[in-house]
matplotlib code that plots the C-alpha trace (Angstrom):
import matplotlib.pyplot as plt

x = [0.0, 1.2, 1.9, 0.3, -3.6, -6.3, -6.1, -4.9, -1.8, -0.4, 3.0, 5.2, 9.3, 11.1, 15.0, 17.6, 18.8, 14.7, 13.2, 10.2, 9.4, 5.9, 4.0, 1.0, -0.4, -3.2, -3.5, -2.3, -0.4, 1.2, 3.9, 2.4, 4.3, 5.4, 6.4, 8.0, 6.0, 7.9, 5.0, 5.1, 3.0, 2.4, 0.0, -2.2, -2.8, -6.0, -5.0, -8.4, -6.2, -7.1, -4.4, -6.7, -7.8, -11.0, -12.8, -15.7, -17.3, -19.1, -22.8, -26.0, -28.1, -27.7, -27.0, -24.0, -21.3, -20.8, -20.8, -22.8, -24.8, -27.5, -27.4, -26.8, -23.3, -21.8, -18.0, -16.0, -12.6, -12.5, -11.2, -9.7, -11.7, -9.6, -9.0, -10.2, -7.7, -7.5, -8.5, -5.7, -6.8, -5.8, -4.0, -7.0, -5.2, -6.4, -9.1, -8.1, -9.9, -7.6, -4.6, -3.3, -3.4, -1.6, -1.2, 0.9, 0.4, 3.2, 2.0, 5.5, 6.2, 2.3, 3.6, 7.0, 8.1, 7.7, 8.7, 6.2, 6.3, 3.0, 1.9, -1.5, -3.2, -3.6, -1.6, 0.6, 2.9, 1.3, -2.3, -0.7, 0.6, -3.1, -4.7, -2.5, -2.7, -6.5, -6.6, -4.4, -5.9, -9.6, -8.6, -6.7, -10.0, -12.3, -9.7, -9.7, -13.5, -14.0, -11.6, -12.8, -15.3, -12.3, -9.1, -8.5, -5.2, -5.5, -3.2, -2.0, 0.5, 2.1, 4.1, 6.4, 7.3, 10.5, 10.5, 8.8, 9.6, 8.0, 7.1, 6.5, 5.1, 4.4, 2.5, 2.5, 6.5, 6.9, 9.3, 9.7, 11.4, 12.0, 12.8, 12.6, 12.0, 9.1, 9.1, 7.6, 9.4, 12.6, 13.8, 14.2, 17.4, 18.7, 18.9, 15.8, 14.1, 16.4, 15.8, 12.1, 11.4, 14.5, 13.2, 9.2, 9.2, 12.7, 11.8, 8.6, 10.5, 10.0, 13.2, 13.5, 15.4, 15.9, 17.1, 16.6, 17.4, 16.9, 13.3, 10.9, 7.0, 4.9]
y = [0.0, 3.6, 5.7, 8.4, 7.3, 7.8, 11.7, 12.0, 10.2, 8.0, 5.9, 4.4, 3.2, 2.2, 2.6, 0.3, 2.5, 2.2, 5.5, 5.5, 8.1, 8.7, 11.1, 12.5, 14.3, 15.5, 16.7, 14.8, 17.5, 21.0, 23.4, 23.4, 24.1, 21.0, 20.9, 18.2, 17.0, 14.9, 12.9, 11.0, 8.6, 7.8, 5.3, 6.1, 2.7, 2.9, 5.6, 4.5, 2.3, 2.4, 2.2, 2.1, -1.5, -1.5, -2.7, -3.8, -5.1, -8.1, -8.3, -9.9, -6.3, -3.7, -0.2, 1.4, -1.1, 0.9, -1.3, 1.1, -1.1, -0.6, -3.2, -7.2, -7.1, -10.3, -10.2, -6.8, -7.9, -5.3, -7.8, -6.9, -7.3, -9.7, -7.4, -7.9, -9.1, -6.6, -8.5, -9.1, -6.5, -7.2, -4.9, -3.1, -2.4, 1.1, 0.5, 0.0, 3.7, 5.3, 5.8, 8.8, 7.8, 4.3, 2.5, -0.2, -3.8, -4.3, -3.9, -3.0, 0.1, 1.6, 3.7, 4.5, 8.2, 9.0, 11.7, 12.9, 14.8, 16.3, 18.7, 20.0, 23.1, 25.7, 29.0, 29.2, 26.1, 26.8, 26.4, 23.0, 22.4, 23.0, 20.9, 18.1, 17.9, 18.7, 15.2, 13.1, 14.4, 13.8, 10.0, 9.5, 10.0, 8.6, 5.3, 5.5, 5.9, 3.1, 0.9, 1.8, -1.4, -3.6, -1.5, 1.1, 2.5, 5.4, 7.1, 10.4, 12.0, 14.9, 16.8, 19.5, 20.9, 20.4, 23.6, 23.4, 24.5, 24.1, 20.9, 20.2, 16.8, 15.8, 12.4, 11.9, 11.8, 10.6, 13.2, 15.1, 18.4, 20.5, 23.8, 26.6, 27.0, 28.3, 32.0, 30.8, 27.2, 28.3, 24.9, 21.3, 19.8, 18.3, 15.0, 14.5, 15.8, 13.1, 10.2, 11.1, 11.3, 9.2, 6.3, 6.3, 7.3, 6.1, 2.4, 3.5, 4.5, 7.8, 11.1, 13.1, 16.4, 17.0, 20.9, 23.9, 27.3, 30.9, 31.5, 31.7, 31.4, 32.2]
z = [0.0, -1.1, 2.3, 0.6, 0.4, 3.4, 4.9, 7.1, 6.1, 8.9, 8.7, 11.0, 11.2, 14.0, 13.2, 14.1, 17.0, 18.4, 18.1, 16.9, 14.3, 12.4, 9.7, 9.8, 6.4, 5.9, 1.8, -0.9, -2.8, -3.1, -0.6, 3.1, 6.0, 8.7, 11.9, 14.1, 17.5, 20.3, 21.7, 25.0, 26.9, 30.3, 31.9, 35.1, 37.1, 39.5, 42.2, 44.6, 46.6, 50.2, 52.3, 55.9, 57.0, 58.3, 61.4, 61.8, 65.4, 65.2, 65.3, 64.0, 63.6, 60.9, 63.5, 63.0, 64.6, 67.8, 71.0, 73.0, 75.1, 73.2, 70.4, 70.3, 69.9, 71.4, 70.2, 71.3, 69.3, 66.1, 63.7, 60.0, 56.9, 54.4, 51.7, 48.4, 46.0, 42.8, 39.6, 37.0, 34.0, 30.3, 28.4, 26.2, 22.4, 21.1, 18.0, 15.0, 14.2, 16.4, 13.6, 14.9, 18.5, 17.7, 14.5, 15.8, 16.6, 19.2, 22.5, 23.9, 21.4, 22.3, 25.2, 23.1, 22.7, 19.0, 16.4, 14.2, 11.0, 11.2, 8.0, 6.9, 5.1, 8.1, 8.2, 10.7, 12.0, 15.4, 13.9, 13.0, 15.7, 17.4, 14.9, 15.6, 19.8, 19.3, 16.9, 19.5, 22.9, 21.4, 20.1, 23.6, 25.5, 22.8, 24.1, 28.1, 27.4, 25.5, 27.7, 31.0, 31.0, 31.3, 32.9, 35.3, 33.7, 31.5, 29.0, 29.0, 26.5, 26.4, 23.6, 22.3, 18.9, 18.0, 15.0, 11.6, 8.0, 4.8, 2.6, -0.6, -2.3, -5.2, -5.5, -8.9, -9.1, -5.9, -4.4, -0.9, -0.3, 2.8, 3.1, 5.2, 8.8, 11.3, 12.7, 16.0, 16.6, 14.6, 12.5, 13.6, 13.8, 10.8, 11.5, 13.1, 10.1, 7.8, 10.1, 9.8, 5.9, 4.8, 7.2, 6.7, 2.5, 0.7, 1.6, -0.4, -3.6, -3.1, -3.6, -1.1, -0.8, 2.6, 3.3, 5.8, 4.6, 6.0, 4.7, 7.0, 7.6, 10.5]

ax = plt.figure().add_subplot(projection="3d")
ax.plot(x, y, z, "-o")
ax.set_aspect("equal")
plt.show()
């Protein structure tokens, strides 16, 4: 399958050193700017732990376990409730829907910290930038919703944008160029921005020219 089909465009590579890097695009053709998004992922176990064992008097009525004198309380030893052991809760995959949340199958690279390459037609980097956590927040809750029947943990990510510049691509020839940089982020580093296209789109046959220059957009 071409990695340029559904919109919004989502495609995943994990390098031989183990990050994780991904795109997101979301139009098919023409110059838009990009920005890069550091995304990371924590998981909130069930925080209603009690930690106070509880004691409860002994009787055969229903008042309010005082031994007051007034009640048919026959055993004055408070003795400890067993406590409940927790039930063992599967891991719950994200849906298959979810593509910008997680498109991958492997279970221990879910929670990984990721790179993404995230470009669509909005003005300004930052409006892209906005369109993107709006996308990701809104799928990560459409998830702990639809998981909380059968686990208590929740995930929670949180990101940062590593500087943008401008993209160009062409479908039809199958090439990528950068160039550029972002008024408000300033540009990513180099490398980053390599690692990302070369890794996802030149196992795809696709050319890339991978550059960032002194022009700048807002």
């Amino acid at each position: 399958m071409d990695v340029l089909i559904d919109s919004p465009i989502v495609k995943n590579t994990t390098t031989s050193n183990g990050e994780l890097y991904q795109s997101v695009i979301d139009y098919p053709n023409g110059d838009e700017k990009y920005i890069i998004v550091k995304v990371t992922w924590e998981v909130d176990g069930d925080d209603d732990d009690d930690d106070d064992e509880s004691y409860v008097i002994n009787d055969d009525d229903s008042d309010d376990d005082y031994d007051d004198g007034y009640d048919d309380d026959r055993d004055t030893k408070k003795k400890p409730q067993q406590p409940q052991q927790p039930q063992q809760q599967a891991a719950v995959p994200p849906p298959e829907s979810l593509k910008i949340f997680n498109t991958l199958k492997n279970d221990a690279l879910q929670m990984q910290t990721r790179y993404v390459l995230v470009s669509t037609d909005l003005e300004y980097h930052s409006d892209i930038y906005n369109w993107y956590k709006k996308k990701l927040y809104a799928l990560c809750a459409q998830y702990n919703r639809a998981a909380a029947a059968s686990t208590s943990s929740k995930y929670n990510c949180s990101t940062k944008c590593l500087g943008g510049g401008i993209i160009t691509i062409d479908t039809k020839n199958k090439t990528i160029k950068t160039y550029g940089q972002s008024m408000g982020f300033g540009p990513p580093k180099m490398d980053l921005l390599e690692n990302i296209i070369n890794s996802i789109y030149t196992n795809n046959s696709w050319k890339t020219s991978i550059t960032i220059t002194d022009y700048i957009r807002g």
